[in-house]
C-alpha positions as CSV (number, residue, x, y, z in Angstrom):
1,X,0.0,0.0,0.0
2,X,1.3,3.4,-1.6
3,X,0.1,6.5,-0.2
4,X,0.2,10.1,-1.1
5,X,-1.1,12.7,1.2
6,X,-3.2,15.9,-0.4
7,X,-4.7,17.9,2.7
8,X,-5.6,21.8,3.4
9,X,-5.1,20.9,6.7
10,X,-1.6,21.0,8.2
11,X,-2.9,19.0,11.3
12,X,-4.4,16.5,9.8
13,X,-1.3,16.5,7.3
14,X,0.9,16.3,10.1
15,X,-1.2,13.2,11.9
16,X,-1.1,10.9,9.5
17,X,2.9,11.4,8.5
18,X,3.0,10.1,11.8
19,X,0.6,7.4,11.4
20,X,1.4,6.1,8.2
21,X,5.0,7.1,7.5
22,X,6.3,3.8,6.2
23,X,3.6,3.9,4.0
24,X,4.3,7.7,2.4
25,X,5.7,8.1,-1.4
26,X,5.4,10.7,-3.7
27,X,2.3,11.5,-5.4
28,X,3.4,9.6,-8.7
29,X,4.3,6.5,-7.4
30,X,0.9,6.3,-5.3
31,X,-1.9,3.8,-5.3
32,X,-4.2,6.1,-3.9
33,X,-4.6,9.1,-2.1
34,X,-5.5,10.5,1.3
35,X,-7.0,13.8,1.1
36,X,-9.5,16.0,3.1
37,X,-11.9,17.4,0.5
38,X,-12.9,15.6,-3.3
39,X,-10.6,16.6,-5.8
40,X,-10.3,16.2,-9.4
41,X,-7.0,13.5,-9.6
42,X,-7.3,10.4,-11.6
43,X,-5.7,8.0,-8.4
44,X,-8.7,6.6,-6.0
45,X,-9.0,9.3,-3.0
46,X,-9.7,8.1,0.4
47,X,-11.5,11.3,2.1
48,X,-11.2,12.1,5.6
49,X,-14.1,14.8,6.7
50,X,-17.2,14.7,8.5
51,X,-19.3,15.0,5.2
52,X,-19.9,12.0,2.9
53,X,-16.1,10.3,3.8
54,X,-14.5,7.8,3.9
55,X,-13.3,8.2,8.0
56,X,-14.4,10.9,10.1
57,X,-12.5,12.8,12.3
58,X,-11.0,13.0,15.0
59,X,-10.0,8.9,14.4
60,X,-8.0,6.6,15.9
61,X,-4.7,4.9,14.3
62,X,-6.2,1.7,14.5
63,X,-9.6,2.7,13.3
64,X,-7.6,4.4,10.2
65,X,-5.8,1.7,9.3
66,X,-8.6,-0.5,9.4
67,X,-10.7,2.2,7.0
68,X,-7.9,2.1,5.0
69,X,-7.2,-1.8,4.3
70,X,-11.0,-1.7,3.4
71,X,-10.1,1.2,0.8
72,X,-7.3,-0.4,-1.0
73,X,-9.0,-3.8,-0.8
74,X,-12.1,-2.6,-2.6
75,X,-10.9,0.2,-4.6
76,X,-7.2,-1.2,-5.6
77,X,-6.6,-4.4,-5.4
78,X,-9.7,-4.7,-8.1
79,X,-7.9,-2.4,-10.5
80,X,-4.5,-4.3,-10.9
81,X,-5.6,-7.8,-10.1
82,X,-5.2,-8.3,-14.1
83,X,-1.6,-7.6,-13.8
84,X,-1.5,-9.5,-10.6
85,X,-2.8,-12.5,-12.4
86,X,-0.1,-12.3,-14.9
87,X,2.4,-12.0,-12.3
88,X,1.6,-14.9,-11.0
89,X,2.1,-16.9,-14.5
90,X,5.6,-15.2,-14.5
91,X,6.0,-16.5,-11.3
92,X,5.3,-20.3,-12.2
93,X,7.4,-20.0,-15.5
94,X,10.0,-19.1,-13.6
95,X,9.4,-21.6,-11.1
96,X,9.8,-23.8,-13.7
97,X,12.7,-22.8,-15.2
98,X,14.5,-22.4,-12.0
99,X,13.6,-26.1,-11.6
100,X,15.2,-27.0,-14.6
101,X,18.2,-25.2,-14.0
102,X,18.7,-27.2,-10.4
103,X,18.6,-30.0,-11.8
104,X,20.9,-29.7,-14.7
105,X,23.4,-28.2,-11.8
106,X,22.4,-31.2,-9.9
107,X,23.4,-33.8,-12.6
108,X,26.7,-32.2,-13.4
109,X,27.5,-31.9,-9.9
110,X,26.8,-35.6,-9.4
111,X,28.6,-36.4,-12.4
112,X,31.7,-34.4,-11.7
113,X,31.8,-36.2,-8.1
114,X,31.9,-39.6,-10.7
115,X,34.5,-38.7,-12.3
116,X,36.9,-37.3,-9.4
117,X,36.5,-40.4,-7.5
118,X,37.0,-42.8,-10.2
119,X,40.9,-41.2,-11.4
C-alpha cells in the first residue's frame, strides 16, 4: 500500500505522516490518495471529513488503518488484479525454469563427483 497525502489541513497532514510514515511516497508512485476534501486526480481518494467520507475525524490509528485496508481492498486491489494475475504466471514459468536449472546443476554436480572419484 502506496500512499500520497493531499490535505488543506496541516494537522491532519501532520497526523497521519505520523501514522502512516512507512507507507508515504510521492504522489506519482501512489496507489491512492489521502485527502481532506474531493478533488479532481485520476488516483482513487480516500476522504477524511465529516461530510460524505470515507473516515471521520477526529480517528484513531487503529480505526484508520482498518478504514484504509478496506479502501485499498475494494478500490485497488480490483484495478490491478489483471496484472497480478499475470504476475503470477511469471511466477510459475520461472518456477519452472529455476527447476530446470537445479537439476541440470544437480546432474553435473553428481557427475563431476563420478568422475573425481574414479581417477
Amino acid at each position: 500500500m502506496r500512499i500520497s497525502l493531499v490535505c488543506q489541513s496541516l494537522l491532519l497532514t501532520r497526523a497521519l505522516e505520523i501514522f502512516l510514515k512507512d507507507y508515504i511516497v510521492p504522489y506519482k508512485k501512489s496507489d491512492f490518495v489521502i485527502t481532506d476534501r474531493k478533488l479532481d486526480l485520476k488516483k482513487p481518494q480516500f476522504i477524511i471529513s465529516n461530510e460524505k467520507g470515507n473516515l471521520e475525524a477526529p480517528f484513531l490509528k487503529s480505526s484508520l488503518m482498518i478504514e484504509l485496508d478496506k479502501f485499498y481492498i475494494n478500490n485497488v486491489k480490483k484495478e490491478g488484479s489483471e496484472a497480478f494475475q499475470k504476475k503470477e504466471i511469471d511466477f510459475e514459468t520461472l518456477e519452472v525454469k529455476i527447476g530446470h536449472i537445479t537439476e541440470k546443476f544437480r546432474q553435473e554436480l553428481v557427475n563431476t563427483i563420478k568422475e573425481y572419484y574414479e581417477n
